[in-house]
C-alpha positions as a Markdown table, in Angstrom:
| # | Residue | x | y | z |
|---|---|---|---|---|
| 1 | Unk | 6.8 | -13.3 | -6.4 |
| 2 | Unk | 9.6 | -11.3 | -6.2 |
| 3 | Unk | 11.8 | -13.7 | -4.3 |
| 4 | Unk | 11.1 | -16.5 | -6.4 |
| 5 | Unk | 12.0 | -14.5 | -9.8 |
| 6 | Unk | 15.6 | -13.4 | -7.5 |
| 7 | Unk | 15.7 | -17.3 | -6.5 |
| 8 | Unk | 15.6 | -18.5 | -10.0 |
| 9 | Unk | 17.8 | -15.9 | -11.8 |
| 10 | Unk | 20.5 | -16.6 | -9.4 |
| 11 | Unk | 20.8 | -20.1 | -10.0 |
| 12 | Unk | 23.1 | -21.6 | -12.6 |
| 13 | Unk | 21.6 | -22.2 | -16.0 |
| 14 | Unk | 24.4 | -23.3 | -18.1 |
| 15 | Unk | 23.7 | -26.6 | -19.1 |
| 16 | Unk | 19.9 | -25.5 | -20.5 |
| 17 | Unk | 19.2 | -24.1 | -23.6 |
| 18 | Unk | 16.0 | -21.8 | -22.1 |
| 19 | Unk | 14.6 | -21.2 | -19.1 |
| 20 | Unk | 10.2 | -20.5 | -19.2 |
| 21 | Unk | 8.8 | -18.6 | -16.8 |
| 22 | Unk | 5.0 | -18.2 | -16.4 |
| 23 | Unk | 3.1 | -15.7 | -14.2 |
| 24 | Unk | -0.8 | -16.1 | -13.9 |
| 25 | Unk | -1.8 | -13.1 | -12.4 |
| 26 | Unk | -4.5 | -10.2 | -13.0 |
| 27 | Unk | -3.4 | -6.6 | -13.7 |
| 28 | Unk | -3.3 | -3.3 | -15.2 |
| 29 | Unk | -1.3 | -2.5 | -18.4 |
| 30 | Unk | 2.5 | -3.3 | -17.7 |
| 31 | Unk | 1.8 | -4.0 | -14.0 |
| 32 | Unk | 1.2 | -7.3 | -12.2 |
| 33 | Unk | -0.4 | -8.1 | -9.3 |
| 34 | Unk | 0.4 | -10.6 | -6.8 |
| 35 | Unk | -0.6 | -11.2 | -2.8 |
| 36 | Unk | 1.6 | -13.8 | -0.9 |
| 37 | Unk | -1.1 | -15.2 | 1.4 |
| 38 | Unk | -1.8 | -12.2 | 3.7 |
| 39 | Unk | -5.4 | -12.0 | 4.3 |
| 40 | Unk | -6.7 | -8.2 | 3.6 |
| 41 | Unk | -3.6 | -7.4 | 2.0 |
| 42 | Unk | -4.6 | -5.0 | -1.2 |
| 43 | Unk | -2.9 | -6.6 | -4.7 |
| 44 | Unk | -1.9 | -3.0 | -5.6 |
| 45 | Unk | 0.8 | -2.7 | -2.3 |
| 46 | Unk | 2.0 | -6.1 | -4.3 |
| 47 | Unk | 2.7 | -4.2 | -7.5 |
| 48 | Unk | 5.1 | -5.7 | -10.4 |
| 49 | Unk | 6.1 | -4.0 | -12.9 |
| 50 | Unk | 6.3 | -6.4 | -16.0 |
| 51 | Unk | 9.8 | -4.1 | -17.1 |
| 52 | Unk | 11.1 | -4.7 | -13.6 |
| 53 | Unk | 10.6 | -8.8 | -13.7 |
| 54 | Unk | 12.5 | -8.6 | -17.3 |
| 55 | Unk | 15.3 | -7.5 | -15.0 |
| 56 | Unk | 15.6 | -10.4 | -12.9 |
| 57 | Unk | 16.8 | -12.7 | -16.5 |
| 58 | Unk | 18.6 | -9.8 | -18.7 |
| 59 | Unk | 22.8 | -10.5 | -19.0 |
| 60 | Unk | 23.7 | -8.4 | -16.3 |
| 61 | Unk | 21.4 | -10.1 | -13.0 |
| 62 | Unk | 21.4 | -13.4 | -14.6 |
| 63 | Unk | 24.2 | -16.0 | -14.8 |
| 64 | Unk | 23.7 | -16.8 | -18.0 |
């Protein structure tokens, strides 16, 4: 999840007027979970906080 959020945030957005992003995912307050296809692998050791994904898109990571 993480590298897709990166992915996305580094590429050009310019010539848009908004970018939408949608996570489906369960959770605890401020804290998503996500598991990349490893069988076993606990959601919580895949923690995201919701704060830290705003990061990815604010005017400082973001080229736009």
């Amino acid at each position: 999840m993480k590298r897709i959020l990166k992915d996305a945030a580094q590429k050009n957005h310019r010539n848009y007027s908004c970018l939408i992003v949608s996570v489906v995912s369960h959770g605890d307050k401020g804290t998503l979970y996500g598991v990349d296809s490893e069988e076993g692998s606990k959601a919580e050791n895949n923690a995201l906080l919701v704060e830290d994904l705003t990061t990815y898109f604010d005017g400082m990571s973001a080229w736009t």
